[in-house]
C-alpha positions as CSV (number, residue, x, y, z in Angstrom):
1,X,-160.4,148.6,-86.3
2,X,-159.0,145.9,-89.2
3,X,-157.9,142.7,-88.2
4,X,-154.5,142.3,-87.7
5,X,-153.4,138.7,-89.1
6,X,-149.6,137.3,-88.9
7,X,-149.0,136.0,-91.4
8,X,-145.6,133.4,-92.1
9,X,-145.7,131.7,-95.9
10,X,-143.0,130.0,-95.5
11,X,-141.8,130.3,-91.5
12,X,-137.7,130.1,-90.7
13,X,-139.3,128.3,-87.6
14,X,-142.8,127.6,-86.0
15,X,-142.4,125.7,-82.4
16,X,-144.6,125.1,-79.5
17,X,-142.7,126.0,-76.3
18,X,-142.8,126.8,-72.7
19,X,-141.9,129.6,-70.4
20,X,-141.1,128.6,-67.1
21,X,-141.0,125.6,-64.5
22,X,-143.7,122.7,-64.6
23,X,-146.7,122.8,-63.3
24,X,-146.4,126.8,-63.6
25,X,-145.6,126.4,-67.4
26,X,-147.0,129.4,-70.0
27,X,-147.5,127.7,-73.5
28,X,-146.5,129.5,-76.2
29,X,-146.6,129.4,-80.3
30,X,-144.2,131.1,-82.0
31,X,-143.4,132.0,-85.8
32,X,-140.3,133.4,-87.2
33,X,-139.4,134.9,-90.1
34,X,-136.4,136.9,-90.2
35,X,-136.2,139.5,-87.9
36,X,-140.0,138.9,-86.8
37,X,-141.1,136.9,-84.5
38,X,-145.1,136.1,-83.2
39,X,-145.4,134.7,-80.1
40,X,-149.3,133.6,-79.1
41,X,-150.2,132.1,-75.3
42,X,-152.1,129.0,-75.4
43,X,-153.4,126.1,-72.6
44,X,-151.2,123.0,-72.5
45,X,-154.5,120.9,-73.9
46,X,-154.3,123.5,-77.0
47,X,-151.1,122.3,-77.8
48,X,-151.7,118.8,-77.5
49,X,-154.4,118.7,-79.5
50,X,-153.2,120.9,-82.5
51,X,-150.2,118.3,-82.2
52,X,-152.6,115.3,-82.4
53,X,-154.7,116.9,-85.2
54,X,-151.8,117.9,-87.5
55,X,-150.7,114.2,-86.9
56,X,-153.3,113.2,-87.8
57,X,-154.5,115.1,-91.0
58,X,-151.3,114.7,-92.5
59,X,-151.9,110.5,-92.6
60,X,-155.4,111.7,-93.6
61,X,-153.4,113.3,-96.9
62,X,-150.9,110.7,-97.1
63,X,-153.6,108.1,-97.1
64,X,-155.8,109.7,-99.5
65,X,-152.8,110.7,-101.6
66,X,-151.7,106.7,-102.1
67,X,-148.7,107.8,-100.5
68,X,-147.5,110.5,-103.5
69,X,-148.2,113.5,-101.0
70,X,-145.2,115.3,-99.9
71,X,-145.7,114.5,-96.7
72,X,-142.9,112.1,-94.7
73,X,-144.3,109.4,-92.3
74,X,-142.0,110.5,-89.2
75,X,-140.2,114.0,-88.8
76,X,-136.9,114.5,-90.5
77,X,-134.0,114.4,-88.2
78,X,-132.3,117.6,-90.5
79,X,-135.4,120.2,-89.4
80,X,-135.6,118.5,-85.6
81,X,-135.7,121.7,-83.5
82,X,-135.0,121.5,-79.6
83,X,-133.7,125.2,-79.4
84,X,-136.1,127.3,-77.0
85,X,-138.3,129.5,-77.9
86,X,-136.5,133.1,-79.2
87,X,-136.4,135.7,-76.6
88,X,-137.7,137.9,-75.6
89,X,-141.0,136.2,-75.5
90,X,-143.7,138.7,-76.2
91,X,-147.1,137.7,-76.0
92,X,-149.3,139.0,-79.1
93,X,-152.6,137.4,-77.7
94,X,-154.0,134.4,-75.9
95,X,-155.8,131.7,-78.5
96,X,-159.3,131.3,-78.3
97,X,-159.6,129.4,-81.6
98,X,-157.6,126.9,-83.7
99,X,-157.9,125.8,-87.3
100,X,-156.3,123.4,-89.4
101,X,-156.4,122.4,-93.5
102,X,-154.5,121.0,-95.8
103,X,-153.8,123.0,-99.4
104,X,-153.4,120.4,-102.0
105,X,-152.3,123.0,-104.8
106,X,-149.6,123.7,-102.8
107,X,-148.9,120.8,-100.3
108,X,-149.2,123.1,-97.8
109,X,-150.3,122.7,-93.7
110,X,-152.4,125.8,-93.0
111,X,-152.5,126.7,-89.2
112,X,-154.5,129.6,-88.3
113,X,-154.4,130.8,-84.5
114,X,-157.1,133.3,-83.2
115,X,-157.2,135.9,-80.1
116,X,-159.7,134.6,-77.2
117,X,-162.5,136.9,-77.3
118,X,-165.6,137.0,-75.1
119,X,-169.1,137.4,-76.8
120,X,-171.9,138.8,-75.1
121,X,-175.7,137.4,-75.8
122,X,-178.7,137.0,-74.6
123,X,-179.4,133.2,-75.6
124,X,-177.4,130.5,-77.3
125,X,-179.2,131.3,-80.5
126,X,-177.6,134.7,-80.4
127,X,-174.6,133.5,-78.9
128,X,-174.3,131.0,-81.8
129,X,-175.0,133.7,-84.7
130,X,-172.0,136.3,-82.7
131,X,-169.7,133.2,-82.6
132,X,-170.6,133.0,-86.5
133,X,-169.9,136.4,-87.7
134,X,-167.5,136.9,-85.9
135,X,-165.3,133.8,-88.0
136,X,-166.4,134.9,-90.9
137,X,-165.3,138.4,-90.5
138,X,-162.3,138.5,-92.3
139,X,-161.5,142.4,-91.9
140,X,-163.0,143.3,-88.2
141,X,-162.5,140.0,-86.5
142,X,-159.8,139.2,-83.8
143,X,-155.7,139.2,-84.4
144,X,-154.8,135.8,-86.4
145,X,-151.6,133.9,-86.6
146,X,-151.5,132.1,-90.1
147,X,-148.9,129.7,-90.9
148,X,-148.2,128.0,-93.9
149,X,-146.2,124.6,-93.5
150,X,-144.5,121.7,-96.0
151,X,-145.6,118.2,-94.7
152,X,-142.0,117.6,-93.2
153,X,-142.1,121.2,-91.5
154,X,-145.7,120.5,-90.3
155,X,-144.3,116.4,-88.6
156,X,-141.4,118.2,-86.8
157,X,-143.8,120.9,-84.9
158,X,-145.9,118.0,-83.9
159,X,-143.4,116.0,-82.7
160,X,-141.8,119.1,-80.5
161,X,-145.2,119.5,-79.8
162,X,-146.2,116.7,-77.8
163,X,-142.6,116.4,-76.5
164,X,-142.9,120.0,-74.8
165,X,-146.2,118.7,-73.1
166,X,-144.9,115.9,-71.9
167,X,-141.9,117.3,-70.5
168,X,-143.7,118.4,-67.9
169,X,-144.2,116.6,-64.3
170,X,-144.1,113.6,-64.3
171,X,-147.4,111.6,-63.9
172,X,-148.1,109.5,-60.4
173,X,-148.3,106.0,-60.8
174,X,-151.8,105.2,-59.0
175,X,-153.7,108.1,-59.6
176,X,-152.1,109.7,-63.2
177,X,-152.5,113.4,-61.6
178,X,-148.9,115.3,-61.7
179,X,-146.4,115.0,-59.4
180,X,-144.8,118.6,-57.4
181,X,-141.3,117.8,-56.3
182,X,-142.5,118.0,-52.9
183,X,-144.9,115.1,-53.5
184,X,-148.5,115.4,-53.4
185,X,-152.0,113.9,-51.5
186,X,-153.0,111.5,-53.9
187,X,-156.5,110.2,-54.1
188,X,-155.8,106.7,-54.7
189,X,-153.6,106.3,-51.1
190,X,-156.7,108.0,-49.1
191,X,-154.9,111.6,-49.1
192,X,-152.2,110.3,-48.0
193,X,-149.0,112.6,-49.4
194,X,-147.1,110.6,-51.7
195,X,-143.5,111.9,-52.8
196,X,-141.9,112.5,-56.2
């Protein structure tokens, strides 16, 4: 079977957004284009860190760049998108792998997404080699989400990025570990239960 890859060059809209209440939150990326829409279901620390890494590649480009890259030091408030996620909300796959670059031609954030899948192997040495062909498989390998981004496009989904992850519960103030609204035993008070 060939790979299926969706592909958006440009998107209308690539966001990171949730489904449901915190602390039972599904993560989501999703790409639009038209009438078509990709959603892909990833971990909260998925999102955070393709958030931090886009951050931080683009002042990798600017840097390198002397500043003449088309890439803006903080999100434009014209493309700032706080609309949820377009329903319905259809998962495609759940990432297993991320990858970032930057296209210099072009100025163009590449942001490739790819399905979770489970190798089987008898040792890490084979385990290593599947892992291996498997990327490198360009017509077999797992469903891909590619998106192409501009520098602004590419700020804005970080920023809503790391805004959706911390939107969630808030943290507690001795131990750092999430709140419930009914409270919760905290570690730090000697399992005590302390309230939100």
């Amino acid at each position: 079977m060939s790979r299926q890859v969706f592909l958006y060059d440009p998107p209308d809209r690539f966001v990171a957004g949730t489904v449901g209440l915190p602390g039972r939150r599904t993560f989501f990326l999703q790409a639009t284009a038209g009438p078509r829409v990709t959603s892909v279901a990833l971990e909260k620390t998925q999102v955070a860190a393709l958030a931090e890494r886009m951050d931080e590649l683009l002042d990798e480009v600017v840097r390198r760049s002397g500043g003449s890259a088309s890439v803006p030091a903080v999100p434009p408030t014209v493309i700032s998108d706080t609309a949820p996620l377009d329903s319905p909300v259809e998962e495609e796959f759940r990432v297993g792998t991320m990858a970032l670059a930057w296209d210099g031609e072009e100025q163009r954030m590449i942001v490739e997404a790819q399905a979770l899948v489970e190798l089987e192997a008898d040792s890490e040495e084979d385990l290593a080699e599947a892992e291996e062909k498997l990327l490198q498989d360009e017509e077999n390998g797992p469903p891909m989400l590619r998106v192409r981004l501009t520098g602004a496009q590419a700020r804005a989904f970080a920023r809503r990025a790391l805004d959706v992850v911390n939107a969630g519960r808030p943290p507690c103030p001795l131990c750092s570990l999430p709140l419930d609204p009914e409270g919760h035993v905290c570690p730090r008070q000697n399992g005590y239960r302390r309230g939100a």
